[in-house]
N, C-alpha and C positions, 0 to 999 in steps of 0.2 A: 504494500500500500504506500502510495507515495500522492500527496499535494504539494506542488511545489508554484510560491508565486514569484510574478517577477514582474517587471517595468517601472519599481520607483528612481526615485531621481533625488535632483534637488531642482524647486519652481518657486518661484516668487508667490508672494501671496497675492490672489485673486487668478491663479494659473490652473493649468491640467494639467491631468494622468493619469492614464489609463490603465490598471494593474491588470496582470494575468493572472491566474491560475490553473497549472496543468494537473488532471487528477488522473491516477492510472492504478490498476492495483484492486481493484474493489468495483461494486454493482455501481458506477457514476449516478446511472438513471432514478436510482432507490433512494438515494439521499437530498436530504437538504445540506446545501454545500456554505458556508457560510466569511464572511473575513472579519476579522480579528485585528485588534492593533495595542501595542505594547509604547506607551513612550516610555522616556528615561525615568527610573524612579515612581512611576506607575505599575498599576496594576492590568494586565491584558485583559479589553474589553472586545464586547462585540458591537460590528460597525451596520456587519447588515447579512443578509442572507439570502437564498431562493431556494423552495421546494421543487421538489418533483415536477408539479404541475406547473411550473412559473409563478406563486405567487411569493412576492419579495415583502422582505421588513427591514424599515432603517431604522440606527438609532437615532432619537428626536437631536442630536449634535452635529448630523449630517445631513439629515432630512432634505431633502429641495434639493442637495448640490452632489449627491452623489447618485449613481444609479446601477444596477446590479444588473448581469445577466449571465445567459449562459447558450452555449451551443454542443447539446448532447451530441454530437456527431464527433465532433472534436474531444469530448471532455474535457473543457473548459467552461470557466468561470471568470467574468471579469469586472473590475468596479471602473466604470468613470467617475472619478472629482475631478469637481468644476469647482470655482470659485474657494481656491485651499486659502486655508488659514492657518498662521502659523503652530496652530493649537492643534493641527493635525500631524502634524509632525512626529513620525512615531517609527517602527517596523512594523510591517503589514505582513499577516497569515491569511491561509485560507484554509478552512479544514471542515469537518463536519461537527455537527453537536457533539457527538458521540468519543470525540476528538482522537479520529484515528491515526492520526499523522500531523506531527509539528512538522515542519519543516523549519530553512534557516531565517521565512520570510524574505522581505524584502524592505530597505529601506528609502521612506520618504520625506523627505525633509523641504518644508515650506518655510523662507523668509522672509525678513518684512522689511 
């Protein structure tokens, strides 16, 4: 089982970026795939998620500016942010509830 995301950066604030995540290893279709983010000195929260059927949840700190999706064909998952703030600035997972796989993340960093 492996999740692995990738495409952070570093972006100004009010910029984009697109994360990836590739999942392989496990039923992709069966799960709710979800991303996660760790800043420094915090605790890893959840940013947002999609089910099976495509139905997504953001957390109310992202709400409007990020958007979740996925392309079962591929097994991927991917988050657009739009309009970052430097308070997003974190390393970014993508994994399942069930948290079957950490991987190393990916780090994104927005400054101001």
């Amino acid at each position: 089982v492996q999740l692995q995301a990738s495409g952070g950066g570093l972006v100004q604030a009010g910029g984009s970026l697109r994360l990836s995540c590739e999942a392989s290893g496990f039923p992709f279709d069966d799960y709710v795939i979800g991303w996660f983010r760790q800043a420094p000195g915090e605790e890893r929260e959840g940013v947002s998620c999609i089910s099976s059927s495509d139905s997504t949840h953001y957390a109310d700190s992202v709400k409007g500016r990020f958007t979740i999706s996925k392309d079962n064909a591929k097994n991927m998952v991917y988050l657009q942010m739009s309009s970052l703030k430097p308070e997003d600035t974190a390393v970014y997972y993508c994994n399942t509830p069930e948290e079957l796989y950490w991987g190393k993340g990916t780090q994104v960093t927005v400054s101001s």
